[in-house]
C-alpha positions, 0 to 999 in steps of 0.5 A: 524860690516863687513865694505864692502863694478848716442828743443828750438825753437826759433822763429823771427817775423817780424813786420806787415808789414815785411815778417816773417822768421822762423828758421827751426827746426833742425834734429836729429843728426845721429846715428854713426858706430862704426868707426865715430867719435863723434863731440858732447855728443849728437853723442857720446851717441847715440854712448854708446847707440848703444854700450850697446843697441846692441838689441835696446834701453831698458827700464830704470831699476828700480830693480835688483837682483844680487849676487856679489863678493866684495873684500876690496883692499884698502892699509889701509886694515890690510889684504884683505877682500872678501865676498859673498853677495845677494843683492836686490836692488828697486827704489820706491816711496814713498806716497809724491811722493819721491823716497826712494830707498830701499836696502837688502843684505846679507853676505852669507860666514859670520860665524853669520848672517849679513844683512842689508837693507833701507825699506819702513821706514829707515835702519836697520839691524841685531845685534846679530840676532834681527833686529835694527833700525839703525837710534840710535846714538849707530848705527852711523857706521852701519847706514854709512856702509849701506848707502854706499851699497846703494851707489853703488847698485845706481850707478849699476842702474845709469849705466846700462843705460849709455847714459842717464847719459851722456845726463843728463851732465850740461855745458859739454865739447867738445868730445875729444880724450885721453887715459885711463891708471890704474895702472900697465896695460901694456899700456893705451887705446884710448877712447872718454872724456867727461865731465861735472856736474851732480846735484846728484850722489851717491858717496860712499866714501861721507858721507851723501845723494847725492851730486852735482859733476864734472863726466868725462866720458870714453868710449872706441874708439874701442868698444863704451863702457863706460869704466871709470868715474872721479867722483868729488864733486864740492866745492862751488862757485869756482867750484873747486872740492875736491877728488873723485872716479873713477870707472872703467868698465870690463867684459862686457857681454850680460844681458837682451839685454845690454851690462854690465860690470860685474866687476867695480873697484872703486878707491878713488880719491886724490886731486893730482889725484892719483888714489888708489884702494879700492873696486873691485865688480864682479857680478856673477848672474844679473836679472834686474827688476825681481817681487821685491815690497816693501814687499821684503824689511821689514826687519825681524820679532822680 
């Protein structure tokens, strides 16, 4: 099978017969220009919120639709491998009120007919023409292959809303400012860093479901844009973290009132830190939240 392929008030009281004092609600923190500098995470989205929104705050999205260029660039490849594929993606819920995100995507340039999805039950897809189950032991690799397009189709959604990730950061750090270099760019780029946990995230070079991870975050100084993330899985207690992934963002244009990157980059993550190329997606037709239901994601007929 074809490997390819996110107020607390706090009030004082005074006994009886003290005078009662009240702290007073704080104020929301100002929306920054362009040119401020952020002081906080709270000022720093509303800095990538500003950034992506440029029409104004837009709805989450819940399903796309998109047609994508994914290139296999990793060192371990034999030769490099590109594909066309449709993909579909919905986040829907299920009748226990859990959310099952479900998944389609077809190769369009494959000599036979590959097509894999998650519907309404589990992940199945297309041998030799005959929709399987993928949930059989004989099917463990195709079932894994799946789940990381599912991966990535989740972290597409995850940042198309990038402020709400980084809001969603537990102990985060102060903002400061440092510099961006990959590979051999010519120089590195100045942008804001954060960093902090997240409870789930979709990591597609992990096995299984989401895991709870340590995500630092770049957005570019001059535009406002989030730009790269370092995404690490914690590792028990000690918080240390193990390798990870680090996406990079690039391309950005208008889409449906957002600004988003058309291309994204992912990169396995040493434990050295070394950053090694694997995946590069490049989006060439994007509907957000067009008319998708369940229905759209049964898979075939026998």
């Amino acid at each position: 099978m074809l490997r390819l392929l996110l107020p607390v008030l706090f009030l004082l009281s005074a006994s009886a017969t003290a005078q009662a004092t009240e702290t007073p609600p704080s104020s929301p923190p100002p929306i920054l220009s362009p040119t401020d500098t952020p002081e906080t995470l709270e000022q720093l989205a509303a800095k990538v919120e500003l950034a992506h929104y440029p029409l104004g705050k837009q709805p989450a999205v819940t399903a796309f639709a998109a047609s994508i260029l994914m290139q296999e660039l990793g060192r371990n490849q034999s030769h490099r491998v590109d594909a066309e594929l449709e993909v579909k993606f919905l986040m829907w819920q299920k009748s226990d009120s859990r959310p099952w995100p479900l998944l389609r995507f077809q190769v369009l340039d494959a000599s036979t007919r590959i097509e894999q999805g998650r519907d309404r039950n589990d992940y199945w897809g297309l041998i030799e023409g005959k929709p399987v189950d993928l949930s059989g032991k004989d099917y463990e690799q195709d079932r894994q292959d799946c789940r990381r397009h599912l991966k990535l189709a989740q972290q597409m959604v995850q940042f198309l809303s990038p402020a709400t990730v980084l809001r969603s950061l537990q102990k985060p750090s102060a903002v400061s400012l440092g510099e961006l270099k990959l590979g051999r760019s010519p120089s590195p780029f100045a942008c804001w860093i954060v960093s902090g946990e997240l409870a789930a995230f979709p990591l597609r070079s992990q096995p299984g479901e989401n895991v709870a991870v340590m995500l630092k975050a770049y957005v570019d100084k001059t535009s406002g844009l989030l730009t790269g993330l370092l995404v690490q899985p914690t590792a028990g207690e000690d918080q240390s973290v193990k390798a990870g992934e680090f996406l990079y963002f690039s391309e950005h244009a208008p889409e449906a009132g957002r600004i988003v990157p058309r291309t994204i980059t992912h990169f396995d993550v040493t434990k050295d830190q070394q950053k090694l190329v694997q995946l590069k997606m490049t989006i060439t037709t994007l509907l957000l939240d067009g008319k998708l239901n369940v229905n759209d994601f049964d898979r075939p007929a026998k």
